[in-house]
C-alpha positions as CSV (number, residue, x, y, z in Angstrom):
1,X,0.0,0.0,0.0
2,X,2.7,2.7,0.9
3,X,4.5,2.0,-2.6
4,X,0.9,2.7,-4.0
5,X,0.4,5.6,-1.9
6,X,3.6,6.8,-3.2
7,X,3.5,6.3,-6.9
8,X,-0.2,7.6,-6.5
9,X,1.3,11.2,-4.8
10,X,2.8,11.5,-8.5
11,X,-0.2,10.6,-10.5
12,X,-2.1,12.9,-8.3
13,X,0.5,15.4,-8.5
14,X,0.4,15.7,-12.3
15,X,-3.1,15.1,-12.2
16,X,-3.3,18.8,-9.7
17,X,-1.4,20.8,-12.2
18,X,-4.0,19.9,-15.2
19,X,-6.7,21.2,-12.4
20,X,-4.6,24.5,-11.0
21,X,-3.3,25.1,-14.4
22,X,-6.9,24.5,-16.3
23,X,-8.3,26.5,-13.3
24,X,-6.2,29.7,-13.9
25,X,-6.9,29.5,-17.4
26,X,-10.9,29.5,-16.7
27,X,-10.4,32.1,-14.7
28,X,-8.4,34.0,-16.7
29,X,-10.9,34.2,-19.6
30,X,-13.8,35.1,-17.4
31,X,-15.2,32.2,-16.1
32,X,-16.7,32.1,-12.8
33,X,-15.1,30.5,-10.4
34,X,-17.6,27.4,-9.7
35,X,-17.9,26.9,-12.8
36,X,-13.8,27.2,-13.6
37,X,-12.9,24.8,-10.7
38,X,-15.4,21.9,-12.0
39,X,-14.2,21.8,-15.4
40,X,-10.5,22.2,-14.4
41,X,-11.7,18.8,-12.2
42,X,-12.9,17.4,-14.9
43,X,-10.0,17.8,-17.7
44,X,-8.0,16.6,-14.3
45,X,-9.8,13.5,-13.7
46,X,-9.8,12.0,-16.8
47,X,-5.5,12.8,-16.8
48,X,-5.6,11.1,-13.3
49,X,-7.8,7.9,-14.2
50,X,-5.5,7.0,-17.1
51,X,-2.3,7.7,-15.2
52,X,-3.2,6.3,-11.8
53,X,-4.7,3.1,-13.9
54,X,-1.5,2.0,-15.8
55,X,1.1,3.0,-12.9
56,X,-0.4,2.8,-9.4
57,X,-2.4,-0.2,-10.0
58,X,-1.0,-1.4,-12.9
59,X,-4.1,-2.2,-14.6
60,X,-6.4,-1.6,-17.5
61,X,-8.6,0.8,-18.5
62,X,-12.6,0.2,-18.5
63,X,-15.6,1.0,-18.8
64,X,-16.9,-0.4,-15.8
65,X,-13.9,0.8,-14.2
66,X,-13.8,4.5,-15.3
67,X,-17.4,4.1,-14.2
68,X,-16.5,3.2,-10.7
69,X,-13.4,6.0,-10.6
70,X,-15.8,8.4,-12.1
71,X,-18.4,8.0,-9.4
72,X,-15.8,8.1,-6.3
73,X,-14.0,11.0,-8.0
74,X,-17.7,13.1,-8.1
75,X,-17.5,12.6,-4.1
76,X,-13.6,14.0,-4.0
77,X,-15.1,16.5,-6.8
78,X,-17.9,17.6,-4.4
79,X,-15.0,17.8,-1.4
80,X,-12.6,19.7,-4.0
81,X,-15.0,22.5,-5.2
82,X,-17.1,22.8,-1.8
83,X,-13.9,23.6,0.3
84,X,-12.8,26.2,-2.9
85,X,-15.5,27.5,-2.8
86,X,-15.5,28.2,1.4
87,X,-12.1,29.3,1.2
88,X,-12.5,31.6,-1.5
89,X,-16.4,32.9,-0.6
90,X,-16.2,33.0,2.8
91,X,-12.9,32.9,4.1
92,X,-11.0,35.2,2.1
93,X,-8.7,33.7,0.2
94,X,-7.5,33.9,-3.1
95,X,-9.3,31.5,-5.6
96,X,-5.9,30.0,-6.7
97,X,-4.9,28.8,-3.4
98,X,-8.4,28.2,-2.3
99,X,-8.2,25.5,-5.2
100,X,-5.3,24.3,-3.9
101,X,-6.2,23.7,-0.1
102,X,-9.4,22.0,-1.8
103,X,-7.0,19.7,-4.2
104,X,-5.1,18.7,-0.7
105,X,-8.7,18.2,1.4
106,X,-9.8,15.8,-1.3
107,X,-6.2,14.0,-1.9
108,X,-6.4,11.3,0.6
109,X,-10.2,10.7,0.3
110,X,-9.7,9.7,-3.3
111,X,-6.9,7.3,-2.9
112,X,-9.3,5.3,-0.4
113,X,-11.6,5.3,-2.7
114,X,-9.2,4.0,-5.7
115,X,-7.6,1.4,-3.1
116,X,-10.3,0.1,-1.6
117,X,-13.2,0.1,-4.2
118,X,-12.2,0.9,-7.9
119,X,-8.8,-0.7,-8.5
120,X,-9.5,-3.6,-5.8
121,X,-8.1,-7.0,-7.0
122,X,-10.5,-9.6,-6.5
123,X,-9.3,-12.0,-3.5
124,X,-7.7,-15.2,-5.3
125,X,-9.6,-18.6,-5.4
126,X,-7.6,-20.8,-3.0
127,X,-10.1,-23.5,-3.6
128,X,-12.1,-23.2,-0.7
């Protein structure tokens, strides 16, 4: 799990800059800043399914699968743009680094989710 957790710091570290980066840029051209942070997520989460498929777990990309990611990323998602969106709206801060606090909130809770639930290896038939 720790080599996992490690390799999966990367992914999700590529995976961030897409979302600051794509979030600047949304911003940049006027979006607001809801609306800015969610597609930045999204252009993010598709990097970050592909990447933490083939080197974290080492497996292949699916339907079913991207399914599953897709659906325990929408929960990190909500966790990503809610605490953004606080920090920016009500606490003060500036959106960039408000999207950044919210990346970091929603790091950890979206590794459990790809450990435990969407890249989870079957157990192995021991022929019980």
């Amino acid at each position: 799990m720790i080599s996992k957790f490690v390799r999966y710091i990367g992914t999700g570290g590529l995976a961030a800059i897409v979302d600051v980066s794509g979030f600047h840029v949304f911003l940049a051209v006027g979006m607001p800043i809801a609306l800015a942070a969610g597609l930045s997520w999204f252009v993010a989460a598709f990097v970050n399914y592909y990447l933490t498929s083939r080197f974290v777990f080492n497996q292949a990309e699916g339907r079913t699968r991207l399914s599953q990611f897709l659906l325990g990323a929408a929960c990190g998602f909500s966790v990503n743009v809610g605490v953004t969106l606080i920090c920016a709206s009500l606490i003060g801060i500036s959106p960039t680094p408000s999207k950044v606090i919210g990346i970091g909130i929603a790091f950890v809770f979206n590794f459990l989710i790809n450990l435990l639930w969407v890249f989870r290896i079957p157990p192995v038939d021991r022929g019980r």
